[in-house]
C-alpha positions as a Markdown table, in Angstrom:
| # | Residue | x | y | z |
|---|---|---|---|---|
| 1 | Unk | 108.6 | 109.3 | 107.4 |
| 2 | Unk | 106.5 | 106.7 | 105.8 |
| 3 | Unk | 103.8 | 109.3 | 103.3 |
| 4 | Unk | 102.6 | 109.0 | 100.2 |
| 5 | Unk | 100.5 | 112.1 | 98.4 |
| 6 | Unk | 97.0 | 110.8 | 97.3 |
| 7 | Unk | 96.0 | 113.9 | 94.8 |
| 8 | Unk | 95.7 | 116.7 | 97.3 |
| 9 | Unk | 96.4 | 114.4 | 100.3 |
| 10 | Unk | 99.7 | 113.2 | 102.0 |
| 11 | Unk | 98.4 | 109.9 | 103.5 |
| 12 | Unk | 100.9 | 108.2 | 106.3 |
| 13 | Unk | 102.3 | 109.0 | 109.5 |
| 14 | Unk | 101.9 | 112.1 | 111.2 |
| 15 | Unk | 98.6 | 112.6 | 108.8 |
| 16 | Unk | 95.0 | 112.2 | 109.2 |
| 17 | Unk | 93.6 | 109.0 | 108.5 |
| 18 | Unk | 92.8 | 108.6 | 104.9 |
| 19 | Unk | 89.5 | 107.4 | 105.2 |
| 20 | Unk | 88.0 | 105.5 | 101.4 |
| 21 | Unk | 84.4 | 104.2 | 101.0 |
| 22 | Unk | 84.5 | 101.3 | 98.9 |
| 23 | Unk | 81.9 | 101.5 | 96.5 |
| 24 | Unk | 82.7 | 98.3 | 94.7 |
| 25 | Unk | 80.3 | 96.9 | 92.6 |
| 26 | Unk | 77.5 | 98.0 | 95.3 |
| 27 | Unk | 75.8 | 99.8 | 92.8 |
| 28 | Unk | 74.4 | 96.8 | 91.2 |
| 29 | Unk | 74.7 | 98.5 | 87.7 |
| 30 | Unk | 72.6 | 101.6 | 88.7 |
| 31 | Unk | 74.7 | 104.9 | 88.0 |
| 32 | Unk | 71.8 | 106.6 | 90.1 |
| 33 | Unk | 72.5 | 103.9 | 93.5 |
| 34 | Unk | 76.5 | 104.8 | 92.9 |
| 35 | Unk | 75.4 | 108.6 | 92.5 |
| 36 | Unk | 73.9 | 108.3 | 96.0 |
| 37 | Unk | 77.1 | 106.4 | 97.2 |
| 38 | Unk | 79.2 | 109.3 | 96.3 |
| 39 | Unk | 77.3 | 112.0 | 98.1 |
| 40 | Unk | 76.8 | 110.3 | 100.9 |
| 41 | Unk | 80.2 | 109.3 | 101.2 |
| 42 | Unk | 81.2 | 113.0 | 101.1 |
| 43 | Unk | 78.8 | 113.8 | 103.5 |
| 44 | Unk | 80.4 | 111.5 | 105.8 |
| 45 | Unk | 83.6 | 113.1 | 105.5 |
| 46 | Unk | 84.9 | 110.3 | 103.3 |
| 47 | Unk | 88.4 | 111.7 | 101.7 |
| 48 | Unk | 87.8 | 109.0 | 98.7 |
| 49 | Unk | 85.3 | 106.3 | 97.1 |
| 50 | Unk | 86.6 | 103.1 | 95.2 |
| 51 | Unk | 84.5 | 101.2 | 92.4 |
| 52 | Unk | 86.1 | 97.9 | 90.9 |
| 53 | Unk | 86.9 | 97.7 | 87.3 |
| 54 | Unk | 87.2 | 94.4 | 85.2 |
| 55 | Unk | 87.3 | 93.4 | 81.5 |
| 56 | Unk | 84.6 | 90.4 | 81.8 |
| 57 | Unk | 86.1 | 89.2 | 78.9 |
| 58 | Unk | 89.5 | 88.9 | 80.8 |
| 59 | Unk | 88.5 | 88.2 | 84.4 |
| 60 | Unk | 85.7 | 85.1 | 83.9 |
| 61 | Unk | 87.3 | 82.1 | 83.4 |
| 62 | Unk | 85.9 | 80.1 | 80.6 |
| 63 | Unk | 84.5 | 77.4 | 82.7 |
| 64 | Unk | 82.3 | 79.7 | 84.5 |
| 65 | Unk | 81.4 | 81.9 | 81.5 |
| 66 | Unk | 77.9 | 79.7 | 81.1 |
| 67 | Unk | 76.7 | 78.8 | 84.3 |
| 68 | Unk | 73.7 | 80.5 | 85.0 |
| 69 | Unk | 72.6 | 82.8 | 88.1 |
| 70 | Unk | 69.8 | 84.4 | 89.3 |
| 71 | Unk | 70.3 | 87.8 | 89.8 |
| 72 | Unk | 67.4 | 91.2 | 89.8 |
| 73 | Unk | 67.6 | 91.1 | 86.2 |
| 74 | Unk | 66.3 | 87.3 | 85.9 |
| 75 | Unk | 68.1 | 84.3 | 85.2 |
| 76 | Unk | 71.3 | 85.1 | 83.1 |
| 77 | Unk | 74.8 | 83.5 | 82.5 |
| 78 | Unk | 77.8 | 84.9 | 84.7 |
| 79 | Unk | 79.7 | 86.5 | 82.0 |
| 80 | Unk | 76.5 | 88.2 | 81.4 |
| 81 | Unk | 75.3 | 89.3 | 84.7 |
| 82 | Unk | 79.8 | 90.8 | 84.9 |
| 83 | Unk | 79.1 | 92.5 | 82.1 |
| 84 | Unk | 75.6 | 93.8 | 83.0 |
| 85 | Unk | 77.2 | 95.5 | 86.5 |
| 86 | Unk | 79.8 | 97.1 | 84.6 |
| 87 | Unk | 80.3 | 100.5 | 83.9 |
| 88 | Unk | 81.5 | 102.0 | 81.1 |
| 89 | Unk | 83.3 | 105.5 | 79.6 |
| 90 | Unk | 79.8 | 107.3 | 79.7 |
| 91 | Unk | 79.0 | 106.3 | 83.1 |
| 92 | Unk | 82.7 | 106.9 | 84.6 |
| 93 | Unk | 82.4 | 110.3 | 83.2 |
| 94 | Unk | 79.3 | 111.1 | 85.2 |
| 95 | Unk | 80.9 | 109.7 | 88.3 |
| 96 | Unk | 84.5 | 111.6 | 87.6 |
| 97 | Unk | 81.9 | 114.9 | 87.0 |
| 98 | Unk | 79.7 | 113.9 | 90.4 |
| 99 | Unk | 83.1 | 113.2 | 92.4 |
| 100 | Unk | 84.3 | 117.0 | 91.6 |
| 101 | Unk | 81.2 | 118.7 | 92.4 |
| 102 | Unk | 80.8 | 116.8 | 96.0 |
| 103 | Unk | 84.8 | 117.2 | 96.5 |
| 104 | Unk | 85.9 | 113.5 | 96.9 |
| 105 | Unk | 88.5 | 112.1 | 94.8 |
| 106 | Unk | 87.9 | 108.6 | 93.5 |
| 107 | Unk | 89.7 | 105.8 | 91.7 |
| 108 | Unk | 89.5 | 102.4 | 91.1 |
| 109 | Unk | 90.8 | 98.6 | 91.8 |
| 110 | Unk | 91.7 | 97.6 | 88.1 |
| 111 | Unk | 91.3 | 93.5 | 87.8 |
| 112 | Unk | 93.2 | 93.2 | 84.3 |
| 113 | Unk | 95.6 | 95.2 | 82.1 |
| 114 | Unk | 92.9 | 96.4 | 79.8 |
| 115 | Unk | 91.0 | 97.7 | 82.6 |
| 116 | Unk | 94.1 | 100.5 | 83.7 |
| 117 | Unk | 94.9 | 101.4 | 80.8 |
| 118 | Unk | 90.7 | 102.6 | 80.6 |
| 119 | Unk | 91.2 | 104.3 | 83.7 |
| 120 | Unk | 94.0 | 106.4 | 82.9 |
| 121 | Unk | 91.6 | 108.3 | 80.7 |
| 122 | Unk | 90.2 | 109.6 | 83.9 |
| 123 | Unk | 93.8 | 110.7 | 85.7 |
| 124 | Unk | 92.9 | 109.1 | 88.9 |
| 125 | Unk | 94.9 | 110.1 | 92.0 |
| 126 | Unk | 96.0 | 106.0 | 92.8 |
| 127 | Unk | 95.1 | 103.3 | 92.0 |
| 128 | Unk | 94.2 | 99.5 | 94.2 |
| 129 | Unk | 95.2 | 96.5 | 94.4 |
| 130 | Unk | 93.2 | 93.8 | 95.2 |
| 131 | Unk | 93.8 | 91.0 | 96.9 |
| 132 | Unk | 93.1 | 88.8 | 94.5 |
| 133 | Unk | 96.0 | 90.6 | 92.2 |
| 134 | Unk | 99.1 | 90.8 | 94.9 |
| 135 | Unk | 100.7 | 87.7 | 92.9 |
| 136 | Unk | 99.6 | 89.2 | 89.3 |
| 137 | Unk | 102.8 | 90.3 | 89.1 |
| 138 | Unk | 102.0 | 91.5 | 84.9 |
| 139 | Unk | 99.0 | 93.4 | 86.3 |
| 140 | Unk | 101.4 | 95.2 | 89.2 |
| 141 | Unk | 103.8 | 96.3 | 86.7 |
| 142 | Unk | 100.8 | 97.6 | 84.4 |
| 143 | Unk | 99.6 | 99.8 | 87.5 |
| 144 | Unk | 103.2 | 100.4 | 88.3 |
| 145 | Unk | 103.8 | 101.8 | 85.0 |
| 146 | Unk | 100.9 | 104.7 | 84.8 |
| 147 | Unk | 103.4 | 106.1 | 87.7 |
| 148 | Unk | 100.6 | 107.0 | 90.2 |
| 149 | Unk | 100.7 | 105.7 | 93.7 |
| 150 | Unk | 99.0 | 102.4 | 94.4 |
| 151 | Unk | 97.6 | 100.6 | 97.1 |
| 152 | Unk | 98.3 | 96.9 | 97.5 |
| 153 | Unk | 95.7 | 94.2 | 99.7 |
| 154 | Unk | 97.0 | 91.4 | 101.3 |
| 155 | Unk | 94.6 | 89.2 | 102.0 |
| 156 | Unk | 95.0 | 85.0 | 101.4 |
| 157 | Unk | 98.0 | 85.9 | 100.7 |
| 158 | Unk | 101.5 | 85.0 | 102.7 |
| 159 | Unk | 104.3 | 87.0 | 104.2 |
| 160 | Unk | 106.7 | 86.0 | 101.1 |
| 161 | Unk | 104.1 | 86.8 | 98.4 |
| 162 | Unk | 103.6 | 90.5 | 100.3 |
| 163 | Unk | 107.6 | 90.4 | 100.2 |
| 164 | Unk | 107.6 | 89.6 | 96.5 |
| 165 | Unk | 104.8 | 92.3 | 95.2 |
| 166 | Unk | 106.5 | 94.9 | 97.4 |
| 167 | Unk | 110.1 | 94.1 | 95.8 |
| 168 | Unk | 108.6 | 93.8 | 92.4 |
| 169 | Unk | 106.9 | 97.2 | 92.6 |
| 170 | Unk | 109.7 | 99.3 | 94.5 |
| 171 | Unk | 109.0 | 101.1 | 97.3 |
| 172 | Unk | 108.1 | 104.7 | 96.2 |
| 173 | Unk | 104.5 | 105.7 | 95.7 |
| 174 | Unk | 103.3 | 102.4 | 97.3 |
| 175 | Unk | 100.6 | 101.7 | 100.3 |
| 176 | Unk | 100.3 | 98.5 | 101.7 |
| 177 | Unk | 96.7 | 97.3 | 103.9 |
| 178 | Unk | 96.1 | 94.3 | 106.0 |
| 179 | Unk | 92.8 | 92.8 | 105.4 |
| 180 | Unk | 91.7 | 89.3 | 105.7 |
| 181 | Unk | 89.3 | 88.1 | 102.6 |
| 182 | Unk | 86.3 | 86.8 | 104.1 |
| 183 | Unk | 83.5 | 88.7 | 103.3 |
| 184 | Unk | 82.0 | 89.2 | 105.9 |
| 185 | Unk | 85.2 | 88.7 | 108.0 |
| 186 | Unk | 84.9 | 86.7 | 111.4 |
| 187 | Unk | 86.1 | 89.3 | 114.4 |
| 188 | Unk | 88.8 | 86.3 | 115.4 |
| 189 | Unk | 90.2 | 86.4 | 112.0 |
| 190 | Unk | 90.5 | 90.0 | 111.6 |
| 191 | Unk | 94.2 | 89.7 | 113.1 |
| 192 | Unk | 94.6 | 93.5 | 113.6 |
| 193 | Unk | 98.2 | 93.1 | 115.4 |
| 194 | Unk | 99.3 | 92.7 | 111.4 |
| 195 | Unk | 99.1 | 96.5 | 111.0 |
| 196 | Unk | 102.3 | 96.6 | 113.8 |
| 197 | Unk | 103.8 | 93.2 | 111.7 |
| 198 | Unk | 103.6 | 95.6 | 108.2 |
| 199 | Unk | 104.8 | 98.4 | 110.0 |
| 200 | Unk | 107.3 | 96.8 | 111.2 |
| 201 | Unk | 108.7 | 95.1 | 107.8 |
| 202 | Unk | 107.9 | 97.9 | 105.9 |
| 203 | Unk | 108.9 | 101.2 | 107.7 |
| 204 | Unk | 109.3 | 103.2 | 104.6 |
| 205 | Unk | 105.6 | 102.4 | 103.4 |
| 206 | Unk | 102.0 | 104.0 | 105.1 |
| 207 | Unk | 100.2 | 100.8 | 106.5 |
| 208 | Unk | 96.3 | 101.2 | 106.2 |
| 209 | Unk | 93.7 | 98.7 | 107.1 |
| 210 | Unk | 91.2 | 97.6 | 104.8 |
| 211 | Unk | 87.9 | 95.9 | 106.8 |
| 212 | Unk | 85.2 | 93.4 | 105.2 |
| 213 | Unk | 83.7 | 93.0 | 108.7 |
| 214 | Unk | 80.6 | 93.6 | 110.5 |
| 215 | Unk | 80.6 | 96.7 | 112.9 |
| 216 | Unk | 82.6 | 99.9 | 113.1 |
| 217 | Unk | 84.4 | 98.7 | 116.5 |
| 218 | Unk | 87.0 | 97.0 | 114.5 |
| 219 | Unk | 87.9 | 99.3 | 112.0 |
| 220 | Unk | 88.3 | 101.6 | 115.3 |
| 221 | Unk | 90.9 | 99.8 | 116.9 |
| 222 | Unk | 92.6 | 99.6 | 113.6 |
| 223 | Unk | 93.5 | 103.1 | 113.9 |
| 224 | Unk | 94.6 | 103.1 | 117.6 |
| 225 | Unk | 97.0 | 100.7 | 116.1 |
| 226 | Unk | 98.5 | 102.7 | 113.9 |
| 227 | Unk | 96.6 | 102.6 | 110.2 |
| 228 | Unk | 97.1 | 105.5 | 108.3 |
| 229 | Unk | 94.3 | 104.7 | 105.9 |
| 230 | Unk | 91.2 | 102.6 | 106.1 |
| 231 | Unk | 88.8 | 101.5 | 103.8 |
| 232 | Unk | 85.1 | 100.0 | 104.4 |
| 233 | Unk | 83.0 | 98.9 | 101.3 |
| 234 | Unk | 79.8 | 101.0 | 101.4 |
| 235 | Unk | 76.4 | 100.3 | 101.0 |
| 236 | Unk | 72.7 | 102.3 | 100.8 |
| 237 | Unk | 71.1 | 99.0 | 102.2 |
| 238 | Unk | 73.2 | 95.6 | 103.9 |
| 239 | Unk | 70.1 | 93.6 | 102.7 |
| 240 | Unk | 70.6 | 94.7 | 99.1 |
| 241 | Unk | 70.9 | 92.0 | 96.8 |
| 242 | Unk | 75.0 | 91.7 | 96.0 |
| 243 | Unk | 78.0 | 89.1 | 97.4 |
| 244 | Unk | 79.5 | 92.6 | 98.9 |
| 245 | Unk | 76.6 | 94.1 | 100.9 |
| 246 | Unk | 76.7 | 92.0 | 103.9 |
| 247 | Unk | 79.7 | 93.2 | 104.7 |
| 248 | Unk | 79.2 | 96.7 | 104.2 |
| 249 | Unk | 78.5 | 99.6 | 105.7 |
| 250 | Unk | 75.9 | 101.6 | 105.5 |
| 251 | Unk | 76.1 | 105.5 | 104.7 |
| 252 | Unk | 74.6 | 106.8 | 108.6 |
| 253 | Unk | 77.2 | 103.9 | 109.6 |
| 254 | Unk | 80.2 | 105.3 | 107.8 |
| 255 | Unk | 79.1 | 108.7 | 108.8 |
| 256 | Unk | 79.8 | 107.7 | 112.9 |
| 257 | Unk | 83.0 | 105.4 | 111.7 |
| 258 | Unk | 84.6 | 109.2 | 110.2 |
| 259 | Unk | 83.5 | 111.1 | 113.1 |
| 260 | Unk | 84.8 | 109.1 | 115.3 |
| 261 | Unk | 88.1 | 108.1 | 113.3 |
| 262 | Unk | 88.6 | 112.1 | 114.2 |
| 263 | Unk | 88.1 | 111.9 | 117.9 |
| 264 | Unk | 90.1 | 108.4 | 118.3 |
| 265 | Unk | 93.0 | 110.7 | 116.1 |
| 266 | Unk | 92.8 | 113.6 | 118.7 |
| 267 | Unk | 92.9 | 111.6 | 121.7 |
| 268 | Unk | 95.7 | 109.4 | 120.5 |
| 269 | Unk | 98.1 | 112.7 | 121.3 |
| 270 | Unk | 102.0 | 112.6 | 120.9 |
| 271 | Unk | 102.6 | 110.6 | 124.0 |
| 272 | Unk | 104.3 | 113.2 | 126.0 |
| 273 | Unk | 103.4 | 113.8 | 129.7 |
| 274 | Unk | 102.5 | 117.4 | 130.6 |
| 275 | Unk | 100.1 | 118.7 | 132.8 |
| 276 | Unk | 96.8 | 120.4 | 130.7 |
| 277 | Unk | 95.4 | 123.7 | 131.7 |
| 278 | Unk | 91.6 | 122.0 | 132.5 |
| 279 | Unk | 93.9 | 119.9 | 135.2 |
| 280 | Unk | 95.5 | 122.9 | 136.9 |
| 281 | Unk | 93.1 | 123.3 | 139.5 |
| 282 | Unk | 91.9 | 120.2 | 140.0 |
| 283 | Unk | 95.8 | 119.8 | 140.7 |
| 284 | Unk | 95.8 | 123.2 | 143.6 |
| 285 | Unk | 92.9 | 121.6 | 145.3 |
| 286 | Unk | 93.7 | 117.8 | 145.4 |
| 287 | Unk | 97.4 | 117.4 | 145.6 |
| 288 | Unk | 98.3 | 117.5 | 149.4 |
| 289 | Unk | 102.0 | 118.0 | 148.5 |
């Protein structure tokens, strides 16, 4: 059976959906906006938020360390505004405490090497991948190493570079989501069949989807077909200012896509055919013989 345990969670077949509100870099730099995240996302019944963690320093390429931007803040260079939505220890160390006393684990996509070996301070239960990192093959190994489980994206990416991460990094303790990296995602791209493709090639590993769309329909369906783990970015507002809020979710909206993740789980069933006690006696009173 294709499981992996996610800190007090086996996430896979024959398990609830593991269901992950992407907090991102949503937060804009506000610990209070990502402090509102996290409880809402509990509320919700989220089983786990994500933020994104980068080294600026590491992650900006030099020829776009100058240009300038405007963001709320005023006009400022990139490498700036990166390091001016950033958190740090002090602020992690609220969201670790926050996390504990709503009951929602968290962790983190780590962007460079420097940024993992931050994290560990924090024990998280896994750790993501990004899309953007499936051929970072140094980076894979980093996460590898810390020995916790890991969830790798693959988006832009082909069929031989998802072969190539996943042989690189073993198959024990690893998760593996289809997602497409359009932000927001166009519902004709979204390609949902590729859940069945990486459950397919990858029996051994839980398949999850992870959606950059707009709507809840999609992320749905994604279930039905099979996902064992999905994961929406989250948002308070869509029309807040940030490249990831468009194609985010907002917390009443996340709120329906858990609830109804549950029903969609309980009416999937185990696909064997019996008769149900509420169709008994509409069975005496219809059936002629």
């Amino acid at each position: 059976m294709a499981e992996v345990k996610i800190g007090n969670r086996y996430v896979g077949d024959g398990h609830p959906v593991f269901v992950i509100a992407e907090i991102g870099i949503n937060h804009n730099g506000s610990l209070d906006v990502a402090k509102k995240l996290i409880e809402g996302a509990a509320l919700a019944g989220c089983d786990a938020v994500k933020f994104q963690k980068r080294t600026p320093d590491l992650c900006v390429p030099f020829d776009q360390r100058s240009i300038e931007r405007e963001t709320p803040w005023g006009r400022m260079t990139y490498i700036d505004y990166r390091y001016k939505v950033e958190f740090g220890r002090e602020e992690y160390a609220e969201i670790d405490n926050c996390c504990r006393q709503n009951g929602i684990q968290w962790f983190a996509s780590c962007w460079d090497e420097e940024a993992v070996d931050f994290m560990e301070q924090f024990a998280p239960p896994c750790y993501k991948a990004a899309s953007a990192s499936l051929t970072d093959l140094s980076l894979l190994k980093k996460t590898s190493g810390t020995g916790r489980p890991i969830i790798i994206s693959t988006g832009m990416s082909t069929m031989e570079e998802i072969d190539r991460a996943v042989m690189e990094l073993g198959r024990h303790n690893l998760l593996i989501a289809h997602t497409n990296s359009t932000y927001p995602c166009p519902v004709e791209e979204l390609n949902l069949r590729m859940i069945h493709t990486l459950k397919a090639s990858y029996p051994d590993l839980p398949a999850g989807y992870s959606g950059h769309e707009v709507g809840l329909a999609t992320t749905w369906a994604a279930v039905a077909l099979g996902a064992t783990f999905v994961e929406r970015h989250v948002t308070l507002d869509r029309s807040m200012w940030g490249s990831d809020q468009a194609a985010s979710v907002e917390l009443s909206g996340m709120q329906r896509l858990v609830s109804n993740i549950r029903d969609i789980e309980k009416a999937l069933g185990d696909g064997v055919k019996r008769v149900y006690e509420g169709e008994v006696a509409a069975r005496k009173k219809l059936r002629r013989v």
